[in-house]
C-alpha positions, 0 to 999 in steps of 0.5 A: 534551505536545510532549516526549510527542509528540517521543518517540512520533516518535522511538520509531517512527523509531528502532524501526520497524514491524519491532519496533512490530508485534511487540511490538503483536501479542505484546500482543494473543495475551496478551490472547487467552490465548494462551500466552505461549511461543506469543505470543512465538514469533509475535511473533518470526516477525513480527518476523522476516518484516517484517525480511526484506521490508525486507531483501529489498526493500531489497537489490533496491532498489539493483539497480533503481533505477540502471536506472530512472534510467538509462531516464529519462536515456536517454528525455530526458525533462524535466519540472519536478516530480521524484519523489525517493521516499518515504523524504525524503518522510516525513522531511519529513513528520515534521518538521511540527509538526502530523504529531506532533500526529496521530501521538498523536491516531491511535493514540487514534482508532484504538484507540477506533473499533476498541474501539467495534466503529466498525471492525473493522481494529485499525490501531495496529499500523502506526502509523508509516504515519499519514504518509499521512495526516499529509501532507494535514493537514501541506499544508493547514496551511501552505495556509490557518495553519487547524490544525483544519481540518488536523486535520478533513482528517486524521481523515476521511482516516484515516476514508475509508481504514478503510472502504475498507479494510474492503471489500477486507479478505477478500480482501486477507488470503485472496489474501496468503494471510495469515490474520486480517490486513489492510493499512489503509494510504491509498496501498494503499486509494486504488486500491479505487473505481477498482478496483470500477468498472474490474474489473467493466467489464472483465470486461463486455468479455470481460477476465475471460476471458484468464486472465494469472496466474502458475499458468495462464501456469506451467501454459501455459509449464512451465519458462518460465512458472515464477514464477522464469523471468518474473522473469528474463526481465521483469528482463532486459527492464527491464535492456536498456531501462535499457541502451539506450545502453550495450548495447556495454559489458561493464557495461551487459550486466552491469547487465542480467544481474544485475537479471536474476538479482536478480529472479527471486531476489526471486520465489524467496525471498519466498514463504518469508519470506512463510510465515514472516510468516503464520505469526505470526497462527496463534496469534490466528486459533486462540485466537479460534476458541476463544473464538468458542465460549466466547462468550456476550456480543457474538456473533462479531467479525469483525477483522483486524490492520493490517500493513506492505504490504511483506508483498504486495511481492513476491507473484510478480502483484504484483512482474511487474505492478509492473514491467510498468507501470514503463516505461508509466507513464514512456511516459505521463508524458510523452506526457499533456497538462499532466502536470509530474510525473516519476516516478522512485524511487518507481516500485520502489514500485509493487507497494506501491500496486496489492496491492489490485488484485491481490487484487480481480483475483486475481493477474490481470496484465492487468486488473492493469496495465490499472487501475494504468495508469488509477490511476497516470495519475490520480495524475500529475495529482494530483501536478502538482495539489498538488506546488508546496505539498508542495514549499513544505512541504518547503521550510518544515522545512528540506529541501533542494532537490536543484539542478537540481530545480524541485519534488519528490514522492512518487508512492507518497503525493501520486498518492492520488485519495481524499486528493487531492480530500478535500484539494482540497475542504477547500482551498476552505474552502467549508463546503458542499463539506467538508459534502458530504465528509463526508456521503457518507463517512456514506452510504458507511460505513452502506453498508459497515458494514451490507453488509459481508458481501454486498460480501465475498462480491460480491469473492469472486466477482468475483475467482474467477468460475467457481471461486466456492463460497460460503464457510460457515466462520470459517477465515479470520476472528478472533473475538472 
C-alpha cells in the first residue's frame, strides 16, 4: 500500500496538473463520444493553457517578488511568524505519512460522490491541490497522534469545499468565461460566506452603485482605463513603494519600470492563453448537448470539471485587486492587535484566493478589495492561531527553519476561515462541538443541493443587478 501511495505522490510531483488534467479530460471527451482527434485536440489546448498560466505566472513572479520584500524590509516590520509561500509549503505537506494516505482515499471520495450524483464538480481532475486539505488532517495528527479523527478532519473539509464550491460554480465558469468548468479548490472556496454576507450588505450601503471595473473605468478613461494601462500604471505604483529607499538610483527606477512593463504584458497576454485554455471544454459542453437530447434515463445533469485557479490568475479585476490589497494587507499586518503573521511570498498569491469574490461582484474592484481585506484580516489571525503547530509539523519532516525565523507559513492555505475552525473545533476532541460541525454541513448541503438552482439564479442577479435577464438555456452547462 505505501509503495502505491509513494508512487500516486510521485506521479503527481513529477507530472503535474498541467498533464494530470489533460489526460483526465481526454478520458472523459472519449467517454462522451467525443471523437477521438477532438478529444485530443482539447486535451492538448488544455495542456497548453495550464502550461502557459504557469509560464506567465511564473515568469511575473520573480519580477514581483523582489519588490514585495523590499517594501517589507523598508517598512521595518518585525514580526515572529514569516510567510515563506506555498511551494516549501506543500513539500512539507507532502512529506507527512498521512498526506499520502488521503491523496489515494480523495480520488476514491471524489470519483464515487461525483459518480453517485452526491456532487455535481468532478474534482479528480485537480487532484494535486488535495493539499489543502491534507494540511489540516497532516496538523491535527501530529496535534492529538489520533489518525482517524485526522482522516474525519479531512474528508469534511473536502466535503465543506464541494458544497461551497457548488454555490459559486455558475458564476465562477460564466465570469471566467470558462464554459462547463469550475474551481473546488478550499483556499478559493473559503472566501464564499463571507463573500455572500458582505456583497449584499455592501450593495445595502449604495456600493453596488460605484461600478469599478475594467469595462466601465476603460469605457470612463479611453486610453488610460485600458486593461493594459492600469496595469502599468498599478505596476509602476508597486514598483516605487518597493523603491522608496532606493528612488535615487538608476536600479531602484529600473526595478519599478520593468514591473511596470511586466504587468501591463500580464494583463495583455493572458486573455489569449485564457481563450486557448477555454477552448479545451467546447468539446464536452457540445457532446453533452447532444446527449442531453438522446437521454431517456436520469434526466438532464448539471456538472462542471474542477480545474487549477491559475486559470483566474490574471483576469484584468482579479490581478488589479490583487494587487491593490498587497500594500494593505502589509499596512494592516502591522497595525492589528496581536497579529504575529507577516505575509510576504504568498502575497503574489493573492489573485488566487479572491476569484470567488470577484466572480460574485462581477469584476467589481472595489467591493472587491473591500472583502479580500476583511477575508485576509480574518486569515492573519488564523495564521497566528495555528502556525506554531504547522511550524511543529514543518519541523517533524525535516524541513529546515530559514534562521533568523521564528515560525513560518502560508497565507494562501493556513488564512482558510472554513478549514481553520473546522480545525480548531475537531482540536478540541469535544465530541459534541465535531457533532455540531457535522451537522450543519447536513443542514448546509440539503439546502445547496435542493436550492441549488435558486442560489445560482440569486448570484446571477446580485452580480449583474440591472442587467439581469433570467437565463432559460443549457449553454453553459454539461449534461449528462
Amino acid at each position: 500500500m505505501n509503495n502505491f501511495l509513494n508512487l500516486l505522490s510521485d506521479i503527481m510531483n513529477a507530472f503535474g496538473s498541467a498533464v494530470v488534467v489533460p489526460v483526465v479530460l481526454f478520458v472523459i471527451c472519449l467517454l462522451m463520444k467525443v471523437t477521438p482527434k477532438k478529444a485530443f485536440q482539447s486535451a492538448l489546448n488544455c495542456g497548453i493553457g495550464l502550461i502557459g498560466f504557469n509560464l506567465l505566472i511564473g515568469a511575473y513572479t520573480p519580477i514581483l517578488a523582489p519588490v514585495i520584500e523590499r517594501m517589507v524590509e523598508t517598512t521595518g516590520i518585525s514580526l515572529n511568524i514569516v510567510d515563506t509561500g506555498w511551494q516549501p509549503t506543500a513539500g512539507i505537506i507532502y512529506s507527512a505519512k498521512i498526506s499520502l494516505v488521503y491523496l489515494a482515499l480523495g480520488l476514491v471520495l471524489q470519483t464515487v460522490l461525483f459518480a453517485i450524483r452526491y456532487t455535481n464538480i468532478f474534482q479528480p481532475s485537480d487532484l494535486w491541490n488535495n493539499y489543502s486539505y491534507m494540511i489540516w488532517g497532516a496538523m491535527l495528527q501530529l496535534a492529538t497522534g489520533n489518525t482517524w479523527l485526522a482522516i474525519m478532519l479531512m474528508i469534511l473539509t473536502n466535503l465543506y469545499c464541494l458544497m461551497l464550491s457548488e454555490i459559486t460554480e455558475k458564476r465562477w465558469s460564466k465570469y471566467y468565461g470558462i464554459p462547463g468548468a469550475t474551481l473546488a479548490i478550499a483556499h478559493d472556496s473559503a472566501p464564499v460566506p463571507l463573500t455572500l454576507v458582505m456583497n449584499w450588505l455592501l450593495d445595502k450601503l449604495g456600493a453596488g452603485k460605484i461600478k469599478l471595473n475594467p469595462d466601465t473605468i476603460q469605457k470612463k478613461m479611453g486610453l488610460f482605463g485600458e486593461a493594459t494601462t492600469l496595469g502599468l500604471m498599478l505596476g509602476f505604483i508597486l514598483g516605487i513603494l518597493g523603491n522608496l529607499t532606493r528612488l535615487n538610483t538608476l536600479a531602484g527606477w529600473g526595478e519599478a519600470v520593468q514591473l511596470a512593463v511586466a504587468t501591463a504584458a500580464i494583463m495583455a497576454i493572458f486573455p489569449k492563453i485564457a481563450a486557448i485554455f477555454s477552448s479545451a471544454f467546447s468539446s464536452i459542453t457540445s457532446a453533452s448537448k447532444k446527449n442531453a437530447k438522446k437521454s431517456t434515463k436520469g434526466g438532464q445533469r448539471e456538472w462542471y470539471i474542477a480545474i487549477n485557479d491559475a486559470a483566474g490568475y490574471g483576469e484584468p479585476a482579479t490581478l488589479l485587486s490583487g494587487m491593490i490589497l498587497i500594500p494593505i494587507i502589509l499596512v494592516l499586518a502591522v497595525v492589528l492587535p496581536g497579529n504575529q503573521a507577516l505575509p510576504m511570498i504568498d502575497l503574489i498569491g493573492i489573485p488566487y484566493l479572491i476569484q470567488a469574490i470577484v466572480a460574485m461582484t462581477n469584476g467589481n474592484i472595489f467591493k472587491t478589495v473591500i472583502i479580500g481585506a476583511v477575508y485576509l484580516v480574518g486569515g492573519l489571525y488564523m495564521v497566528t492561531a495555528v502556525a506554531p503547530i504547522f511550524n511543529d509539523l514543518a519541523v517533524s519532516v525535516g524541513y529546515d527553519i530559514p534562521s533568523g525565523v521564528m515560525m513560518i507559513f502560508s497565507i494562501i492555505l493556513l488564512a482558510n476561515w472554513v478549514n481553520g475552525l473546522l480545525f480548531l473545533i475537531f482540536l478540541t476532541g469535544n465530541p459534541i462541538f465535531i457533532g455540531l460541525t457535522i451537522a450543519v454541513y447536513i443542514v448546509c448541503y440539503l439546502f445547496v443541493r435542493t436550492k441549488r438552482e435558486s442560489i445560482h439564479e440569486y448570484l446571477e442577479r446580485q452580480a449583474l443587478g440591472e442587467d439581469y435577464v433570467p437565463e432559460r438555456s443549457t449553454a453553459e452547462v454539461s449534461v449528462e
